[in-house]
C-alpha positions in Angstrom: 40.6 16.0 -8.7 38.3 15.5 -5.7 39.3 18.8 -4.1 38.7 20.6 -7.6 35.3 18.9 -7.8 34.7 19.9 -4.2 35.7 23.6 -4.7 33.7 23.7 -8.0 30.2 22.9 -6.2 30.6 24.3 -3.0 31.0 27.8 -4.7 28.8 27.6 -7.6 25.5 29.4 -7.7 22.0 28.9 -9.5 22.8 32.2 -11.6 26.1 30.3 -12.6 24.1 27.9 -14.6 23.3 27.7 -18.2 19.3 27.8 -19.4 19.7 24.5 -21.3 21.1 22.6 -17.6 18.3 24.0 -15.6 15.6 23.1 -18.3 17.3 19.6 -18.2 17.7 19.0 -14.7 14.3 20.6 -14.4 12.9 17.6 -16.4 15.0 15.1 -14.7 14.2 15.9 -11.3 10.0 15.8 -12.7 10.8 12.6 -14.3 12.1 11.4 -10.6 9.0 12.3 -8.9 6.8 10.9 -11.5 8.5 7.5 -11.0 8.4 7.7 -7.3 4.9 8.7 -6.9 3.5 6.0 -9.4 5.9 3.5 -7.2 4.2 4.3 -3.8 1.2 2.0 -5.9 3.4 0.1 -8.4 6.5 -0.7 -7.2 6.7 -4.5 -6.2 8.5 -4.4 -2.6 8.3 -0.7 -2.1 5.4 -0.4 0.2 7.2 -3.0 2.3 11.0 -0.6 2.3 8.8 2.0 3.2 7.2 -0.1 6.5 10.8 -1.1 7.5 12.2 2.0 7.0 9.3 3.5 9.4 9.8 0.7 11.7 13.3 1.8 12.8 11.8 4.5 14.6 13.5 7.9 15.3 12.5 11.2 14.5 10.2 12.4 11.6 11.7 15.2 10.0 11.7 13.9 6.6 9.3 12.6 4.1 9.0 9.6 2.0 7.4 10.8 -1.6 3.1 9.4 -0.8 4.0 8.6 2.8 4.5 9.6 5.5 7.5 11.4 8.0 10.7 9.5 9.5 14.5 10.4 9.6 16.0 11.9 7.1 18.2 8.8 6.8 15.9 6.4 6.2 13.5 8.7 4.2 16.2 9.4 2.1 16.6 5.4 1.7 12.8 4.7 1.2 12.9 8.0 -1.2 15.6 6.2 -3.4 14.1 2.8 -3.6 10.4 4.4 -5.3 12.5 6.9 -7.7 14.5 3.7 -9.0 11.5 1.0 -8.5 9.8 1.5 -12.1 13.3 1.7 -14.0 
């Protein structure tokens, strides 16, 4: 099932996808940033995964939604924490 899966996304295209899934994901994917951004002032605890996150060091090449730039690792982290703060 996992290779199925696997084959299914790694050859599917945008053009592949129906109106009514990109108007969804579309909203879902606004609604994520909305909560993130509101979380860089809201969230209880977030400014403080976004310092520790930054305080591992390494190199900036991504960045956390308000902040600033750190590995994508991290960023990633620190990215997840303010989209799921507000929930």
């Amino acid at each position: 099932m996992t290779r199925r899966l696997a084959a299914f996304s790694a050859t599917l295209e945008f053009d592949d996808l129906p109106p009514p899934v990109v108007t969804h994901v579309k909203h879902i994917l606004l609604d994520a940033l909305g909560c993130a951004l509101a979380a860089t002032t809201l969230g209880a605890g977030c400014r403080e995964v976004v310092e520790v996150m930054a305080g591992l060091g390494g190199k900036p090449e991504s960045t956390v939604f308000g902040s600033t730039k750190m590995p994508a690792p991290h960023a990633a982290f620190a990215n997840g924490a303010l989209v799921h703060a507000l929930n």
